[in-house]
C-alpha positions in Angstrom: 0.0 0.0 0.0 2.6 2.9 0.9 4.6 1.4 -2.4 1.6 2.3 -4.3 1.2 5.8 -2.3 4.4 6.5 -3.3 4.1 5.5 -6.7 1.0 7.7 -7.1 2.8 10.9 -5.6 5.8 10.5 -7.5 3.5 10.7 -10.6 1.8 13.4 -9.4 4.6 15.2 -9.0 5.9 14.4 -12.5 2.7 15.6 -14.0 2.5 19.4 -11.9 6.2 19.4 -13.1 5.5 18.8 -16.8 2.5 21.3 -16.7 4.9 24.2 -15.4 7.3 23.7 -17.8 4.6 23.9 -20.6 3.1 27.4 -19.7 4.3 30.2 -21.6 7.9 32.0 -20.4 7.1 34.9 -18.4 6.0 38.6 -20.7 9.3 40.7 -21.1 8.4 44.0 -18.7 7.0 46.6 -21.1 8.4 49.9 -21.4 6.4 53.0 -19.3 3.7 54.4 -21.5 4.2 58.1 -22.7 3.7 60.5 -20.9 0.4 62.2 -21.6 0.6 66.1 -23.3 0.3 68.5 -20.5 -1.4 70.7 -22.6 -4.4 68.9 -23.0 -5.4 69.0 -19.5 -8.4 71.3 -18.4 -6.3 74.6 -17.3 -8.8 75.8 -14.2 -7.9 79.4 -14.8 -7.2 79.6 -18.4 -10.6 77.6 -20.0 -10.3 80.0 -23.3 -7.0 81.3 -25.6 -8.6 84.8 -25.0 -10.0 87.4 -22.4 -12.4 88.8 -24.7 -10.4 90.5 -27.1 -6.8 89.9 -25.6 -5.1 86.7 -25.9 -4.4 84.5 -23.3 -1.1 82.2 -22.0 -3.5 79.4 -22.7 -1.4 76.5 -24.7 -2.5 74.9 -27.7 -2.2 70.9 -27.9 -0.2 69.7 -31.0 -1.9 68.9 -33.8 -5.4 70.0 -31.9 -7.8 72.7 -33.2 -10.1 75.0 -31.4 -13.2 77.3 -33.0 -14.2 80.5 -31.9 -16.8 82.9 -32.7 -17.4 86.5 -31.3 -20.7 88.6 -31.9 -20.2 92.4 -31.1 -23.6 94.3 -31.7 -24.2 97.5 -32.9 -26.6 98.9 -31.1 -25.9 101.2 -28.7 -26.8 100.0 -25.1 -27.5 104.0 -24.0 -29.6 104.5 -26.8 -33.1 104.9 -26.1 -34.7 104.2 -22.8 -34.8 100.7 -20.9 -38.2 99.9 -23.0 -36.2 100.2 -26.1 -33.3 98.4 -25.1 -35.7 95.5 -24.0 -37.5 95.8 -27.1 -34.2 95.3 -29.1 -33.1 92.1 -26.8 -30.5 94.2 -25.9 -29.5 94.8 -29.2 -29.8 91.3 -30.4 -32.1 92.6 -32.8 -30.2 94.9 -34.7 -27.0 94.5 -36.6 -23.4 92.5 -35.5 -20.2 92.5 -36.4 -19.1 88.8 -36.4 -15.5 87.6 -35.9 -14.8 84.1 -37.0 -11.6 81.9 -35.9 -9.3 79.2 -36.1 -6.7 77.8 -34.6 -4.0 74.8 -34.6 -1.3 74.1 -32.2 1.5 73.5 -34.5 4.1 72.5 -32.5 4.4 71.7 -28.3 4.4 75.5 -27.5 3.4 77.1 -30.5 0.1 77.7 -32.2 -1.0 79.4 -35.0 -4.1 80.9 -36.8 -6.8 82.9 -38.4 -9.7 85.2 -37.3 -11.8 87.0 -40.2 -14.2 89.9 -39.1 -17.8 90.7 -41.1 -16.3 93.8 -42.0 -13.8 91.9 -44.2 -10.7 92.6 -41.7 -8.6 89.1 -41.9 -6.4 88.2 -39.2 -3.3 85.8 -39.7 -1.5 85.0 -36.0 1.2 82.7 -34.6 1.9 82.7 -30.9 4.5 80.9 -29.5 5.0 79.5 -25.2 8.8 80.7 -23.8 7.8 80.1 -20.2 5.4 78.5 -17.9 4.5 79.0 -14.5 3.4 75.1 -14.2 7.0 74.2 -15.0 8.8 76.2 -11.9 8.9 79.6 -13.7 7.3 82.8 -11.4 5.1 83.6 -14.5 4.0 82.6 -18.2 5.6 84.4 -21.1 4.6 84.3 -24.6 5.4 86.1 -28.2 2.9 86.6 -30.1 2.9 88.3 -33.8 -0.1 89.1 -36.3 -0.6 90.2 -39.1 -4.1 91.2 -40.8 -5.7 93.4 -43.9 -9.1 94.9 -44.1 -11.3 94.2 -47.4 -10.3 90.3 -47.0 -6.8 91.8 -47.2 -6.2 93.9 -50.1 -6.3 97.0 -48.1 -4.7 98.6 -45.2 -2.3 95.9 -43.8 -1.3 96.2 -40.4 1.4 94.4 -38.3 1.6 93.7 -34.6 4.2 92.1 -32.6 4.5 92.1 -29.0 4.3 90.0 -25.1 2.0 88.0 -23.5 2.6 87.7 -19.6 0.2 86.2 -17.0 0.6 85.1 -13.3 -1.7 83.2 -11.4 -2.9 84.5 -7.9 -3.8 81.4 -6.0 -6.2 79.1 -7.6 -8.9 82.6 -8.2 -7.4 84.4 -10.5 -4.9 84.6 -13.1 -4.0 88.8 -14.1 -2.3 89.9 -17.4 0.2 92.3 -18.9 0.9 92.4 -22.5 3.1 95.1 -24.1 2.0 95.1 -27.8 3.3 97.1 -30.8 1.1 97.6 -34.2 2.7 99.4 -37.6 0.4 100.9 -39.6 -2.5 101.1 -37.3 -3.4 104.6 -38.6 -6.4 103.8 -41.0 -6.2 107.8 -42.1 -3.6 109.1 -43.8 -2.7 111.9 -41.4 -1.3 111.4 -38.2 0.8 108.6 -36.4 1.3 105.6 -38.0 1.9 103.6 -35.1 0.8 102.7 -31.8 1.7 101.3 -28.3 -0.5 99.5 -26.2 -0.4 98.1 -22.9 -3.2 95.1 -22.9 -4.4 95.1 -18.9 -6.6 92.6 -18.2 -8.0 89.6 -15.5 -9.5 86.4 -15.6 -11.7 85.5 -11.8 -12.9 81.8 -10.8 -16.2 82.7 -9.1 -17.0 79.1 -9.4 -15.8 75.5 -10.3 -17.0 76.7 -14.2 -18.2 80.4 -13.8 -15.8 83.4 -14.1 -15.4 87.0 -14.8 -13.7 88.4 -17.1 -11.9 92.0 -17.6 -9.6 94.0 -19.8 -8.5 97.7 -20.7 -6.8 98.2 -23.9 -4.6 102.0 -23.2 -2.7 103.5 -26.1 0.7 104.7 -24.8 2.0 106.2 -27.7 1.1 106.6 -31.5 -1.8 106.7 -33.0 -4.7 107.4 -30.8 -8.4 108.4 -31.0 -9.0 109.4 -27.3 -11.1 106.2 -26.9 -9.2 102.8 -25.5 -11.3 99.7 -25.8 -12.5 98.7 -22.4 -14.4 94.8 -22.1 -16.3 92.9 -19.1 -17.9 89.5 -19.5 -18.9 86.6 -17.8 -18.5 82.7 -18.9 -19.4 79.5 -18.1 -17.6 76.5 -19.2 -19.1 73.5 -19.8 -16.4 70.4 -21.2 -14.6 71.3 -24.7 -17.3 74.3 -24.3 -17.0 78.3 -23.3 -19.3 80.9 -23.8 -18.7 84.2 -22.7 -21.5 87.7 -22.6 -19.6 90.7 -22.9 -20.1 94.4 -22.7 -17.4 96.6 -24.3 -17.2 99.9 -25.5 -15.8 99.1 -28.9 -15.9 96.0 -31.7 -12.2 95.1 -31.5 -11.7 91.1 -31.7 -8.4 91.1 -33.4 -5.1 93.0 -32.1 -5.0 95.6 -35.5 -8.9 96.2 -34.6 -7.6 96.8 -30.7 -5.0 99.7 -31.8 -7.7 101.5 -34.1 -9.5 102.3 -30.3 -12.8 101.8 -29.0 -15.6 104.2 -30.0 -15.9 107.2 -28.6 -18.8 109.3 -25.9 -18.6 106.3 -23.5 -21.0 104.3 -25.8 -21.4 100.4 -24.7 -22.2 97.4 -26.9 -24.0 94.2 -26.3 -21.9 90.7 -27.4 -20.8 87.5 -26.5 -17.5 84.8 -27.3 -18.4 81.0 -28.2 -15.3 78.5 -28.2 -15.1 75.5 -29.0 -12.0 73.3 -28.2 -11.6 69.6 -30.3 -9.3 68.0 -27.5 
């Protein structure tokens, strides 16, 4: 009996033996996967590439595109009495100038694109990421360049080159200084030709997807009609999603439009920003 015991464990032992030899060698350890793009990630304080003229330190993903469109309408807000203006849907009712963009992140850092007004202004831009506050440095800095030509270009080309700096204040805010130079931003023909600006402007987190939005647009030398373009808004955001209402005291969307100055006799307009990101 214990012969036979025996016998069987020894067989038993044979057979676990074979089996773990036949399974299949052990996987080679795989290499990490890649690290994700940074850039795609929701920025909490920067959810559009714009304030709501102004750009933004906001980074484009490579190879990613983003959509944006910005109603500014004419009517004036002070004209009339309140029954008018609520008559008019706060201007909705009357005419708009209507900005259309695009833009593509053509390399890590860099991003490039094209915003045409109604009033047949095109505007070609590149902007390009030098540092980050994420990464260790005190602040963002970007340069940012454009170039654009009313009557779907064949007129009065202007050029503007200039900085982009931002600084978050806690997990609120984010503020902005951007130093800006345009050539040829006189659309007359007497006068300065050029013109200075000194973009000022804020970005608040009221709530997880709610903020409020300013910025001031002050000529600092050139060309200048007495009238700097002045913007408030507020946006929700809502996934790949921002929409922004705005009031402003002039129909600047691009950075030419910007140094030609806001209209003049403290008049305020009605509008609103619509983004739409494809990351």
């Amino acid at each position: 009996m214990s012969r036979r015991i025996s016998l069987s464990a020894l067989c038993l032992v044979l057979l676990v033996s074979v089996s773990a030899g036949a399974q299949d060698p052990p996987a080679p350890p795989q290499a990490p996967p890649e690290r994700a793009d940074p850039d795609l990630g929701v920025d909490p304080l920067q959810p559009d590439f714009t304030l709501a003229a102004l750009p933004t330190t906001l980074r484009m993903p490579r190879g990613k595109l983003a959509f944006r469109i910005t109603h500014r309408f004419t009517r004036e807000l002070g004209s009339g009495d309140f029954g008018d203006l609520v008559s008019d849907l706060f201007g909705i009712d009357g005419g708009a100038q209507i900005g259309l963009e695009l833009r593509y992140g053509l390399l890590p850092g860099t991003q490039i694109g094209v915003h045409r007004t109604s009033d047949r202004t095109i505007q070609f831009f590149a902007q390009q990421s030098v540092l980050k506050q994420r990464d260790g440095a005190p602040l963002s800095l970007d340069g940012v360049a454009a170039y654009e030509g009313r009557e779907n270009f064949r007129e009065h080309r202007s050029g503007t080159f200039g900085l982009v700096v931002s600084r978050t204040l806690g997990r609120r805010a984010i503020v902005y200084l951007e130093p800006l130079f345009t050539a040829n931003a006189n659309p007359f023909l007497a006068g300065d030709d050029h013109a200075v600006m000194l973009g000022l402007g804020t970005r608040v987190r009221v709530r997880p997807a709610l903020y409020l939005v300013g910025e001031y647009t002050p000529r600092i030398a050139g060309f200048d009609t007495n009238a700097d373009q002045i913007s408030f808004g507020v946006e929700m955001r809502a996934g790949g999603h921002l929409f922004q209402l705005n009031v402003s005291n002039g129909f600047g969307t691009t950075l030419g439009q910007l140094a030609g100055g806001g209209v003049q006799n403290d008049t305020w307009f009605f509008g609103f920003n619509l983004l739409r990101k494809f990351f």
